[in-house]
C-alpha positions, 0 to 999 in steps of 0.5 A, a space after each residue: 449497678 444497673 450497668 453491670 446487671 446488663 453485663 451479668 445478662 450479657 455473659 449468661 445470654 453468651 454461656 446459654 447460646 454458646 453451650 447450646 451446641 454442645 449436646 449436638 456435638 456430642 451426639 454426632 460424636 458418640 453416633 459417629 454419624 451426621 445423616 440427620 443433621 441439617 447442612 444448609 441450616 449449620 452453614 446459614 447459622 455459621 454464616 450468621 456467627 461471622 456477621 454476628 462476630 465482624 458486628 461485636 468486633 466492630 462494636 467492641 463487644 467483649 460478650 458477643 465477641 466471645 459468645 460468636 467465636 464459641 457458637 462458630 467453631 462449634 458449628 464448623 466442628 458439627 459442619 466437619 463432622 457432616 463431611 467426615 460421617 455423611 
């Protein structure tokens, strides 16, 4: 039991981290613009997904797995949106 409440914790802590960036893509995409959007922070955060990914692969971490590829390409899409509207 207490081993799939920490799986249960897994899966949310995923979706929460995971659609975080969702609303920022949207409004870069309604705006058609990415001025105020931060570079540096965008390409350190998606720097840090694909640490956080080789680590979850390494331990064969269903959650962190599917939680990193989520955040990373949503970064990279708001990284592709500063380069085509800057």
């Amino acid at each position: 039991m207490e081993v799939i409440i920490i799986e249960i914790i897994g899966y949310l802590a995923l979706f929460c981290t995971s659609i975080s960036l969702i609303p920022q893509v949207v409004q870069l995409y309604r705006k058609k613009s990415a001025k105020d959007i931060s570079t540096s922070m965008y390409i350190i955060y998606a720097l840090g997904m694909v640490l956080w990914l080789i680590y979850s692969l390494w331990i064969k971490a269903v959650p962190l797995i599917i939680g990193n590829v989520i955040s990373l390409i949503l970064a990279i899409i708001i990284l592709t949106m500063k380069y085509i509207w800057r």
